[in-house]
N, C-alpha and C positions, 0 to 999 in steps of 0.2 A: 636540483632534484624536483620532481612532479610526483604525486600520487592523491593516495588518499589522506583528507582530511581529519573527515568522521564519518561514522555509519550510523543510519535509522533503521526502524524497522517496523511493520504494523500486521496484526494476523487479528482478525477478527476476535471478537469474544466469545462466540460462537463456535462451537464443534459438534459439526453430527457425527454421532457414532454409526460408525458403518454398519454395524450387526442392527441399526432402523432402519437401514434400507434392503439389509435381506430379510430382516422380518417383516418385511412390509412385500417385497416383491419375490422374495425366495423362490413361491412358490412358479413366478413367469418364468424367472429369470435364475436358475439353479449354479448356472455358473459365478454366480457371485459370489455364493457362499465362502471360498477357496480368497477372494478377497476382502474379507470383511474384518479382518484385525483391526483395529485402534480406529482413529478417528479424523476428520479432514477440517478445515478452517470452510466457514461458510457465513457468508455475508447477513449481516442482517437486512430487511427491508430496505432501509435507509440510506444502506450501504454499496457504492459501485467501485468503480476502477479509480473513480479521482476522489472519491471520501479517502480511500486507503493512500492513496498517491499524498493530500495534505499530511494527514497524520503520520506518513513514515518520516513528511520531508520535515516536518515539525519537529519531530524528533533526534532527525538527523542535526538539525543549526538551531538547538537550543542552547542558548547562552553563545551563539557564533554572532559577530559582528553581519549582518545581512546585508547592509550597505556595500562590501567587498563583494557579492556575488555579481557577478558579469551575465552569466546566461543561466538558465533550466531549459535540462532537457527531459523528456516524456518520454516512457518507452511502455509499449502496450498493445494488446492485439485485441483489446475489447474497449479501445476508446467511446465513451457516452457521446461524442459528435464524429461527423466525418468532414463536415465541412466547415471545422469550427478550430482555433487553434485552442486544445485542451492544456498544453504546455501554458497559455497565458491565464486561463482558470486558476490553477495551481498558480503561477507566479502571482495573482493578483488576493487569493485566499491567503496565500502568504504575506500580505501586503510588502513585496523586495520591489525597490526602485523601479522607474518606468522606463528609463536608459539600458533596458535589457532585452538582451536577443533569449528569446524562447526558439522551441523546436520539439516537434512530436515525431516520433522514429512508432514503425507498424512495421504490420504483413509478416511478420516470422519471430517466432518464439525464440529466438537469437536478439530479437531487437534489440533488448537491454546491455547486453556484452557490446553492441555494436555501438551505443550512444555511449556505453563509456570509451571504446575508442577513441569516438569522435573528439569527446570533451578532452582527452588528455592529451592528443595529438593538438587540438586546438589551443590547449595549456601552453604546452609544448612551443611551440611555435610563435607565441608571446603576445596571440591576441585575447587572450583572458586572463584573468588573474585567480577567479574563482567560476566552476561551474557545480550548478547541483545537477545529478544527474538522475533519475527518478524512473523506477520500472514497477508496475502495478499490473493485475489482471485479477479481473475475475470472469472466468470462463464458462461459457453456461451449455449443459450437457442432457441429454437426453435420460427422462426415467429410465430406470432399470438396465443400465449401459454402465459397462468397464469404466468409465472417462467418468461419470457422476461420482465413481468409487476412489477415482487416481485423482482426480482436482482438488484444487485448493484454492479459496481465495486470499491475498495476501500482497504486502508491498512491502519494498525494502529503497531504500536512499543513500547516494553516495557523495560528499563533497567534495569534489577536486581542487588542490592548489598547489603552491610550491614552499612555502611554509607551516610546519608543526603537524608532519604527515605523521600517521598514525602507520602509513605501509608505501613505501616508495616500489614507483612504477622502474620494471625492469625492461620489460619486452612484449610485445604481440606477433600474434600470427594470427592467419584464419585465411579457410577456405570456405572454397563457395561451390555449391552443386545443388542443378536442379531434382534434387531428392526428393520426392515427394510423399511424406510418411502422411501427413493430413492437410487437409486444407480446407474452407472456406470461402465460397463464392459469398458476391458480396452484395447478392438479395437471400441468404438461408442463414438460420441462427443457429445452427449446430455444426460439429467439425463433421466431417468426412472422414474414417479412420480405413487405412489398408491394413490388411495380414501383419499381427504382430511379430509374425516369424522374420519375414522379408523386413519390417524394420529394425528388429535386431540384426538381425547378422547382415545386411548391407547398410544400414545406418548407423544406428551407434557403435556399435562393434569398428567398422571400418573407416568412420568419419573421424571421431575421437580420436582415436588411436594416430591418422592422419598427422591430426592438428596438433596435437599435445606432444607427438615425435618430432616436429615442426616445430614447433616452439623451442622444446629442449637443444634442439641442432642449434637453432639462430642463436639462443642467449648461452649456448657453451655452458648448458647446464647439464648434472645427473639427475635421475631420478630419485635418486637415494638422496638428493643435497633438497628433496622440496618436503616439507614436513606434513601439509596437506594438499591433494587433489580433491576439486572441488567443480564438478558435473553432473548436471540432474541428469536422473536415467528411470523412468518407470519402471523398468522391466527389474525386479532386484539380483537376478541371477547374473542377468547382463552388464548391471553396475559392478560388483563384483567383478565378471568375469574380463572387464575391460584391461581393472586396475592389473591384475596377473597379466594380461597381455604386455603391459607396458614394464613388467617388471616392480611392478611395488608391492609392497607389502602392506595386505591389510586396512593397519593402521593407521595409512598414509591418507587411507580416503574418507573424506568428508560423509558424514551421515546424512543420507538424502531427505530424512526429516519427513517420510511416506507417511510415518504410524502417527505422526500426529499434527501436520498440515494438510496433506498431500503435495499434489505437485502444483504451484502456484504459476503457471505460464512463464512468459517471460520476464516475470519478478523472481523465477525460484534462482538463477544465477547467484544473486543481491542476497536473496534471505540466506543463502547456506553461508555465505564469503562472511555475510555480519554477524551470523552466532559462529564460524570458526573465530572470528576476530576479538572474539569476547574472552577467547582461554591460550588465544597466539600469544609468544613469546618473541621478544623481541629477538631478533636476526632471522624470525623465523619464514621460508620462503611458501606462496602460496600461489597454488596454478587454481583458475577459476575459468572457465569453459562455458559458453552455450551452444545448445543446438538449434538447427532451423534450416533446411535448403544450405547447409554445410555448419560450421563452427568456427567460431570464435574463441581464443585461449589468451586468456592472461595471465601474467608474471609478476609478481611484487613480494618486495620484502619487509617486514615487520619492523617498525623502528622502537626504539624506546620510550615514545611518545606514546605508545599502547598503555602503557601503565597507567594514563591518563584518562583513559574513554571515559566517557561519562554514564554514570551506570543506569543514567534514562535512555541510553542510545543501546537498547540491547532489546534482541529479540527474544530472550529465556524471560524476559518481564511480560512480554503478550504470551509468550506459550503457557507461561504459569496462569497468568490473571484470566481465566476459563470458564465460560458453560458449559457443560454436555448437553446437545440436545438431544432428545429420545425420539422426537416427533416430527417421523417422515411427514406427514399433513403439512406440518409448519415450514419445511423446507421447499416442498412443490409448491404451494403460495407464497413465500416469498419470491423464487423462482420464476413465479409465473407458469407451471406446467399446470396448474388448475385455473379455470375461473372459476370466480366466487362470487356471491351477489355481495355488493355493496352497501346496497340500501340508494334509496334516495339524495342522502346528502351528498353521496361523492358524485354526483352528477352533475357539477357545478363546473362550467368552462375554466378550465387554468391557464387559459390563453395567457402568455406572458409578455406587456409592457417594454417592448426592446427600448423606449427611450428611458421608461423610468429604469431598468436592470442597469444604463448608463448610466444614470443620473445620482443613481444610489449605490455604485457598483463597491463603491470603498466600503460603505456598510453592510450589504446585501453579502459579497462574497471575502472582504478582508475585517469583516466585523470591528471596521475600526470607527470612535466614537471620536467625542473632543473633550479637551481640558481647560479650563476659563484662566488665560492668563495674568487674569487679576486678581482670582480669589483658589486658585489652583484645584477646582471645583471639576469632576470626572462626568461625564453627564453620555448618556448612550442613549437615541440618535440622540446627537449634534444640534444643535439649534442656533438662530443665530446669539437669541439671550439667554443667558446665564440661568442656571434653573436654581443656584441659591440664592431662598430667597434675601439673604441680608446683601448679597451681593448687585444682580439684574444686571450687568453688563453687557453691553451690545457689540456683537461683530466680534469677541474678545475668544474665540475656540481654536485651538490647536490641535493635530489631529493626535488621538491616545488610541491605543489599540487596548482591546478589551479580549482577546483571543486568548492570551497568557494569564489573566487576571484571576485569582483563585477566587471562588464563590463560593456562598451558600443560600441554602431552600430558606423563603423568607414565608413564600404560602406553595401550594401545591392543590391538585385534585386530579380526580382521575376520571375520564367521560366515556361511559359505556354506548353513548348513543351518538357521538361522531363518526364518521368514518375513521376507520384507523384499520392495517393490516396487522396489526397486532394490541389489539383492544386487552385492558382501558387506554383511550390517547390519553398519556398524562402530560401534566403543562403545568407551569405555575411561576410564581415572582421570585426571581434570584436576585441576589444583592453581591456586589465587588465590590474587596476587601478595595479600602483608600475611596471607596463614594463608586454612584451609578448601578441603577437596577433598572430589569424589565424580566418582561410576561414571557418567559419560552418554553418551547416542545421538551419534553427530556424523553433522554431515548437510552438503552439500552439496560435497562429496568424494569424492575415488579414491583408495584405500586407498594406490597411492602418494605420495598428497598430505599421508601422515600419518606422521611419526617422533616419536621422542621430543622433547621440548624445543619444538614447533613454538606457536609462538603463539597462540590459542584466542579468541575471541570470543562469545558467549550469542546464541540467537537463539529468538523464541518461534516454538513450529513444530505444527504438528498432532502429535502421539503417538499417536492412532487414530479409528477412526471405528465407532459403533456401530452398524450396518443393520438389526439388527433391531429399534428404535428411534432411530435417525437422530439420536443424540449423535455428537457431536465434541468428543472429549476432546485437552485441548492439556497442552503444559509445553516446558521448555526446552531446547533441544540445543545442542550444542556446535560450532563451525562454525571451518574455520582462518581466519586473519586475513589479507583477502583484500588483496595486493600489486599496485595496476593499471600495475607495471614488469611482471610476468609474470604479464600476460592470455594465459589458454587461445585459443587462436584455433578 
């Protein structure tokens, strides 16, 4: 047998309410009103396609042996390089072995369905043992536009193997068609949308329906034998109306999760299959579908080993753990749809060091430190000597990863007169439990949210962004331990 392993999942902390961006634009843009119900997942500053891509995969292989992972694969239509392999980013933030094939899947919001193909066929076929397969986006849309209203930022993660599946793989299909609902040339930041009429009813309507009757033929299945359908669809009339096309009822079909993510690119395949996977019942059959220039449909069965997920591997823990943001302002500078003066200090070149990002890459993007084999002394960075003092051993470090290591606020402050997109920049000395402290950024907090002694958790996050060369330089901040008894409302 091949399938899934385990599932992650990551949705920002962050949610703007829709009803700020029609009271902020209502008045341009009247047609929004009519979609301004609940609320969409939206990135903080800090936050892109491969922050959410760590934290889903992180999620996904906690407590998994990582050493068994063979490949990661990256799926994403908003990749931070074009000419960079971002799949080795994520494998190297994750500190997984160096004997591993990475692989970034683009160009169509199917990608995600498509790399887990690849991964399971590649299972399959007996040249992997394990693959993580990883689909992230965060889509960036123009003020005052449908697509700002329907996005969502957000990741989900999937481990493939052939032991202690949590949903064994049954069958695929998928077609291919040059359909073209939107697209992206690839000097413009924004999608190109055609007539949403002509994408319903010759896209999803006729693609779906295609592929998912396709499927059922090939694996000699009913419709009535699959407990849930599971296909992103904007359009909610159309989602809906698919499912009657095929004959299902209702209840069969997965919640497309609009009122309170939106629609996450070619992550939302992943995000819906991981919170169905959370309330699946063992034998239970699950069709999981993307779209994109045709579709892709998957088949799996639910094993017994669901009763197992680990309940940090659930998407209902990021839906819950919530800000509501009120403040369209703070969303268009985040976004970048406004300038804003900086001030003088952010004026400082971030040109970034490609031998040192080498040289310290274990640090910089796998935050892993050393541990003194003589005195069992945890120390972040590494050095060659021993930083206890009754110890001093030389050359004596082994590398520790400090990523998983539970922390707390040892000092803190908060500076109104740095640059920072979301002033005060706060910062301050954290301490990990078993030895090792330093000085880091904390990020996704109100300086009230920060006392001494407060419990600390590592998060990989952007650190800056180079424009005059269009680097994005990343490492890890420091984030409190988010409590979903006392969710921000």
């Amino acid at each position: 047998m091949i399938g899934i392993v385990s599932s992650g999942g990551y949705i920002p902390r962050l949610r703007l309410q829709r009803s700020a961006i029609t009271k902020a634009m209502g008045w341009f843009a009247p047609n929004l009103l009519g979609a301004a119900q609940g609320e969409r997942s939206m990135c903080n500053w800090d936050e892109d396609t491969l922050t959410m891509a760590v934290a889903s995969a992180r999620d996904c292989i906690v407590d998994m042996d990582k050493s068994e992972i063979d490949a990661v694969y990256l799926a994403s239509t908003t990749m931070p390089f074009a000419d960079r392999d971002n799949a080795g980013i994520l494998k190297t933030a994750l500190n997984l072995k160096n004997n591993i094939s990475t692989a970034d899947f683009s160009t169509t919001l199917k990608a995600g369905t498509t790399a887990l193909i690849s991964g399971l066929e590649s299972i399959k076929g007996g040249d992997r043992k394990e693959i993580l397969v990883v689909a992230a986006d965060k889509r960036r849309s123009k003020a005052a536009s449908i697509q700002e209203m329907r996005f969502g930022d957000g990741a989900a993660s999937l481990l493939l193997g052939r032991e202690n599946l949590i949903a064994e793989f049954i069958d695929s299909y998928s077609v291919s068609y040059d359909f073209v609902d939107h697209y992206r040339g690839s000097s413009t930041t924004y999608d190109y949308n055609w007539e949403e009429r002509w994408i319903r009813d010759e896209g999803y309507t006729k693609i779906y329906i295609e592929a998912i009757l396709g499927l059922l033929e090939k694996a000699s299945t009913k419709i009535n034998d699959v407990a849930k359908i599971i296909y992103p669809c904007p359009v909610k009339r159309t989602h809906t109306s698919i499912a009657k096309s095929l004959g299902a009822k209702l209840e069969q079909v997965a919640d497309n999760m609009h009122e309170v993510t939106g629609e996450c690119g070619s992550a939302h395949p992943f995000v819906m299959l991981a919170q169905e996977l959370e309330n699946a019942q063992p034998g239970d059959k699950l069709i999981v579908a993307g779209f994109g220039q045709g579709a892709d449909v998957l088949l799996f069965q639910v094993t017994d080993n669901i009763k197992n997920l680990n309940s940090k591997q659930m998407i209902s823990k990021h839906l819950a753990c919530k800000k509501a943001e009120h403040s369209y302002t703070k969303w268009l500078l985040f976004n970048e749809l406004i300038d804003t003066e900086m001030g003088a200090r952010a004026e400082a070149d971030n040109r970034t060091p490609l031998s040192t990002l080498w040289r310290e890459h274990k640090l910089i993007l796998g935050f892993v430190g050393g541990i003194c084999k003589e005195c069992n002394t945890p120390q972040i960075p590494s050095d060659r000597v021993c930083v206890n003092p009754d110890c001093g051993a030389v050359d004596s470090q082994e590398e520790y990863e400090f990523s998983n290591r539970p922390a707390r606020v040892l000092t803190f402050t908060g500076d109104n007169l740095g640059a920072s997109m979301d002033p005060p920049a706060i910062f301050g000395m954290i301490q990990f439990e078993g030895g090792g402290r330093m000085l880091m950024d904390f990020s996704d907090c109100e300086l009230d949210d920060v006392e001494v002694g407060v419990p600390m958790e590592l998060s990989f996050r952007k650190k800056y962004y180079d424009k005059n060369r269009g680097f994005t330089g990343y490492f890890w901040k420091a984030i409190p331990q988010m409590i979903t008894d006392n969710i921000a409302e």
